[in-house]
N, CA and C of each residue as an Amber inpcrd file, in Angstrom:
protein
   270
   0.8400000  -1.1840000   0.0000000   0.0000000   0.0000000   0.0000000
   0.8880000   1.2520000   0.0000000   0.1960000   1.9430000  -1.4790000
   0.9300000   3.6360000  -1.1480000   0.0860000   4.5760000   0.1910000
   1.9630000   4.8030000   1.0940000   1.4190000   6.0100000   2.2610000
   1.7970000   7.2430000   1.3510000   1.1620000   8.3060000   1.9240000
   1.5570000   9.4450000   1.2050000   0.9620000  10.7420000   2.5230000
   1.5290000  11.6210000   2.4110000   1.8390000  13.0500000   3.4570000
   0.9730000  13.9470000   2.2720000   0.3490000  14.5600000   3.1950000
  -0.6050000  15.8940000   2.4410000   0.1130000  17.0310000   3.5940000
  -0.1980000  17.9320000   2.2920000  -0.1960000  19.3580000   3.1470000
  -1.0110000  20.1980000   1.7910000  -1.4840000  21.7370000   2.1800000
  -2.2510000  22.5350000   1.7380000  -1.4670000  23.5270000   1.9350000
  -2.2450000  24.7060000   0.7900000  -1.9040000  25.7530000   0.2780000
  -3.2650000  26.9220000   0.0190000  -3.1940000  27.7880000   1.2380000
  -4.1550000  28.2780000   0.9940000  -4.1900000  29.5860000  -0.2760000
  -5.2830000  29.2500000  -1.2900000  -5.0740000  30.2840000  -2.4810000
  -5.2300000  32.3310000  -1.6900000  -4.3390000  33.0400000  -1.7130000
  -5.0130000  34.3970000  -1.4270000  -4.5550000  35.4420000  -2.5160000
  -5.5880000  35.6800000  -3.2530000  -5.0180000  36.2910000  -4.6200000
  -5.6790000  38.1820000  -4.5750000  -5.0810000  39.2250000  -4.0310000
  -6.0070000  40.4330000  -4.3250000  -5.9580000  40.9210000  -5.6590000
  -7.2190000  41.4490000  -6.0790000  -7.3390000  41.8290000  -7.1750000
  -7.8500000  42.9880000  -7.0610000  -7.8060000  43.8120000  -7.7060000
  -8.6260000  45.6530000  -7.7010000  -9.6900000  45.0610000  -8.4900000
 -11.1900000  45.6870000  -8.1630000 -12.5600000  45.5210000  -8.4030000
 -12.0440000  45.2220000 -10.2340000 -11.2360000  46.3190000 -10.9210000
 -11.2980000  46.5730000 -12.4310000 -10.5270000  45.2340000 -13.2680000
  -9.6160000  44.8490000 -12.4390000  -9.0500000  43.5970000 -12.5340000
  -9.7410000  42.4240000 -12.5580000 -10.3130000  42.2400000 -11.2290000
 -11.0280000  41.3720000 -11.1770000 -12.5820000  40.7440000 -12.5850000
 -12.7410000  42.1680000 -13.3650000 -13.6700000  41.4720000 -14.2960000
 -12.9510000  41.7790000 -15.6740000 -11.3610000  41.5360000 -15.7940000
 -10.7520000  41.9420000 -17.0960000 -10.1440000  40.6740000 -17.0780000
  -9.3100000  40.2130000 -18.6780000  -8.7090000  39.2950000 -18.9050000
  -7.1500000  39.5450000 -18.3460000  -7.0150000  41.0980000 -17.8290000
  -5.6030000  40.8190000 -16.8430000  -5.4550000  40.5240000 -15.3470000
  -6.7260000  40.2430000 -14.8020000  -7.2810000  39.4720000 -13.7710000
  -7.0190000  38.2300000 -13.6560000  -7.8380000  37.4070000 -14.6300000
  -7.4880000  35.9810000 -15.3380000  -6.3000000  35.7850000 -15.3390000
  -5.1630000  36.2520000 -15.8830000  -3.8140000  36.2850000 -15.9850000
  -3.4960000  36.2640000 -14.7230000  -3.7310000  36.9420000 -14.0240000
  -2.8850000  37.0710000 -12.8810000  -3.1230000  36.4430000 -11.6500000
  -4.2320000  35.6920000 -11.6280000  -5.0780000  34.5150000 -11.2080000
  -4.5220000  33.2010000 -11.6010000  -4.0330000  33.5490000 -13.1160000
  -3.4720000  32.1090000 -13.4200000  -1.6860000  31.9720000 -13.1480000
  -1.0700000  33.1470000 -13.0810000   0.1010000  32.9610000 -12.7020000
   0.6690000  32.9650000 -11.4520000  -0.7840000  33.5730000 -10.6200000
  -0.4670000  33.2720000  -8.6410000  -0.6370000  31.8110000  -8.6080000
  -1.6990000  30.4130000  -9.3130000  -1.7360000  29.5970000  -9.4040000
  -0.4800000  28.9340000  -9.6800000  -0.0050000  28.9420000 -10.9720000
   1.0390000  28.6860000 -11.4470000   2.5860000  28.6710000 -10.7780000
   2.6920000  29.5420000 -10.2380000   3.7050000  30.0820000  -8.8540000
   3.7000000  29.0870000  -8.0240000   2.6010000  28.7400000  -7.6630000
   2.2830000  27.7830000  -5.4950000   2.6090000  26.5260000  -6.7000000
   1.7390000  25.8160000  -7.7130000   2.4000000  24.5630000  -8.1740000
   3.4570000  24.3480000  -8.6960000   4.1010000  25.4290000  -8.8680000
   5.9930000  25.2360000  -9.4760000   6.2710000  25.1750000  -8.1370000
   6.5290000  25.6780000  -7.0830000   7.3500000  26.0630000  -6.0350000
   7.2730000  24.6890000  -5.2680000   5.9450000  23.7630000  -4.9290000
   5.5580000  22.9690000  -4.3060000   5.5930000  21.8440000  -5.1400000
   5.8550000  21.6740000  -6.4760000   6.4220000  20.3990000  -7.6250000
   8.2400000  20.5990000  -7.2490000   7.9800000  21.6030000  -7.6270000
   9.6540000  21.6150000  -7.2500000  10.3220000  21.1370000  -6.1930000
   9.5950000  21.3240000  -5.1110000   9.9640000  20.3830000  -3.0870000
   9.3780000  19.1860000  -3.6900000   8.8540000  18.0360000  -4.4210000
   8.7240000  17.3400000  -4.4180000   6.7000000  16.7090000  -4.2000000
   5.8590000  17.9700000  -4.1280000   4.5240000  17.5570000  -3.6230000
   3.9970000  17.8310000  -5.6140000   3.4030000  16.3240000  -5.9390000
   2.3000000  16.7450000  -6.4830000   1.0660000  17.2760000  -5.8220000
   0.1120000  17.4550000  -6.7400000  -1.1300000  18.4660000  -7.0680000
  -2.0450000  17.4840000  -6.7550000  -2.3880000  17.4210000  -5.7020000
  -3.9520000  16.1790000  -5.5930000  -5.5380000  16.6590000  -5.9400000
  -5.7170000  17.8250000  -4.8430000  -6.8710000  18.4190000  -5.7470000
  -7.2000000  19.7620000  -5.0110000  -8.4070000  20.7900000  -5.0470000
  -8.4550000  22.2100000  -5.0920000 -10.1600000  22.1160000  -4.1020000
  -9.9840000  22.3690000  -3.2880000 -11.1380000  22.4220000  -2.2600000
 -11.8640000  23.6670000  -1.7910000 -12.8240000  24.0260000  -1.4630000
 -12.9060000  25.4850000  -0.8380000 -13.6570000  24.6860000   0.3840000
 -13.0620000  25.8010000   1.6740000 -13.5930000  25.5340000   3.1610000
 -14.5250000  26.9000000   3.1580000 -15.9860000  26.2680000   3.4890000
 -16.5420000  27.7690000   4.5730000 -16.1180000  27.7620000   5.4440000
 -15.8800000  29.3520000   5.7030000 -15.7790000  29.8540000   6.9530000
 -16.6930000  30.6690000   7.2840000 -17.0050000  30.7810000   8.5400000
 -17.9020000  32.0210000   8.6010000 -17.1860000  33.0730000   9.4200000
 -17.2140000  33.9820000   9.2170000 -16.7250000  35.5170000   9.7090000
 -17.0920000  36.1280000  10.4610000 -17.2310000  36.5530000  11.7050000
 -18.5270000  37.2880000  12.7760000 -18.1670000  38.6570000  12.6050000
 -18.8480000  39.3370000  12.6890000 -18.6650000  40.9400000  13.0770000
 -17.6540000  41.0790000  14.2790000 -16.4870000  42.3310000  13.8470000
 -15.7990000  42.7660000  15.0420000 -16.8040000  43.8450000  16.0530000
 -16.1960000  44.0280000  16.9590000 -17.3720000  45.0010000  18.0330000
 -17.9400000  46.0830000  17.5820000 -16.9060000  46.6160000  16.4460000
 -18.2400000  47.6730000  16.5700000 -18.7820000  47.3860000  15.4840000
 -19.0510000  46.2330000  14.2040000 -19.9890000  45.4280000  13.2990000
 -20.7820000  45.1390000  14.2230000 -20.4770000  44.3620000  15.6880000
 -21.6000000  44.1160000  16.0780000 -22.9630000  44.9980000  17.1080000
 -22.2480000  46.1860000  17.1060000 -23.0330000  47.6420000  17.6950000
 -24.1200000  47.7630000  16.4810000 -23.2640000  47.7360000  15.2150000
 -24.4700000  48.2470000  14.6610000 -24.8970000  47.3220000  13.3930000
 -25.2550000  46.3330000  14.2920000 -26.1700000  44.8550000  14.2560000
 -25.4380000  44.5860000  12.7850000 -24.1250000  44.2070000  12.2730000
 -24.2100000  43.4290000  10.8800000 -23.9790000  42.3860000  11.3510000
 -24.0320000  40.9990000  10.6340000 -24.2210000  39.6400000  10.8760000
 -23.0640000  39.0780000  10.0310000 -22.8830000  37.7150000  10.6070000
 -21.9600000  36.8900000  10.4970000 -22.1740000  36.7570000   8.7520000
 -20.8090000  37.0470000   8.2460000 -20.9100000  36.3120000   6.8130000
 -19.9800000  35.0290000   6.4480000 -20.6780000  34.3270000   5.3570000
 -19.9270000  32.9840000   4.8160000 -19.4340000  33.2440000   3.6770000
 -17.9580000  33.0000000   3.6190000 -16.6550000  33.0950000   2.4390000
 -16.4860000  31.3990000   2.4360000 -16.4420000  31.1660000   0.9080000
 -15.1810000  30.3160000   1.2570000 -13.8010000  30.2680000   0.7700000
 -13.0380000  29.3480000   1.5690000 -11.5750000  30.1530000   1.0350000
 -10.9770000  28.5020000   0.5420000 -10.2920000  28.9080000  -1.0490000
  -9.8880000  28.1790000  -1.7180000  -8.7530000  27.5480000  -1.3230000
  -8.4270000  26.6720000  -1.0740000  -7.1960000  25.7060000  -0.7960000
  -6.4270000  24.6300000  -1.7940000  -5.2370000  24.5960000  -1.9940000
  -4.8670000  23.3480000  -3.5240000  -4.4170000  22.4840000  -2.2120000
  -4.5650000  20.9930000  -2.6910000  -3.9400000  19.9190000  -1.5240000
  -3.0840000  19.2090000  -2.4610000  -1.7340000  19.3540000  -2.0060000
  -0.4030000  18.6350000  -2.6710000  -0.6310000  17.3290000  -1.7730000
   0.2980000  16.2710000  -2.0990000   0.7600000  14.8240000  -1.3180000
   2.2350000  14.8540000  -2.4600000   2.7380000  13.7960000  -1.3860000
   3.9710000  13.4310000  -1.6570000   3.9950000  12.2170000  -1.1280000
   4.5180000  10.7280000  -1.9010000   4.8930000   9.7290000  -1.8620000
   5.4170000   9.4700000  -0.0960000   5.2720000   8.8800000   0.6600000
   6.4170000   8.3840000   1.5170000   6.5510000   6.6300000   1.9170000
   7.5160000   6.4420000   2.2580000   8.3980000   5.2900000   1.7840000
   8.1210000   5.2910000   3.5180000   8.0530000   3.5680000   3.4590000
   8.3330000   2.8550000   5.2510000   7.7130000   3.5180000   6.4140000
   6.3570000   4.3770000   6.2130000   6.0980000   5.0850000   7.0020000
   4.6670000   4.6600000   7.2090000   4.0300000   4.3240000   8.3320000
   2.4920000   4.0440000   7.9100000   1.6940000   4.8020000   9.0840000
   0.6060000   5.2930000   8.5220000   0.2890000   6.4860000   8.9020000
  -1.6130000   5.7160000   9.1650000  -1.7950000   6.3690000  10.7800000
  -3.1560000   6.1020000  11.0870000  -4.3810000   6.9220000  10.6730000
């Protein structure tokens, strides 16, 4: 049986509002991508797969003075693994 070690990479990409709906958005979306899987192929982790976690967010104190409510994001994560040898894992 293959063991294998995960670890994650959480995606955080800012974009300016004008960016965000242009094709140099896209670009630059695809080369922050491109970046975390060279850097993390390169240490040795393939690319297993791309998940998003909710979170939910609460209002800081004074959001919550003047009553705004908890919001739900979710935040994108890539999950690398890497092979390991003689190691067996529960």
């Amino acid at each position: 049986m293959e063991n294998f070690q995960y670890t994650s990479h959480q995606l955080n990409i800012n974009l300016s509002e004008k960016d965000a709906k242009s094709a140099k958005g896209a670009e630059i979306i695809k080369q922050s991508i491109e970046k975390v899987m060279t850097q993390y192929a390169s240490a040795g982790w393939e690319f297993d797969s791309q998940i998003s976690i909710p979170i939910t967010v609460s209002p800081g104190c004074l959001g919550g003075l003047t009553g705004a409510k908890a919001a739900q994001i979710d935040v994108p994560v890539l999950v690398f693994r890497r092979r390991v040898q003689g190691k067996d894992f529960v």
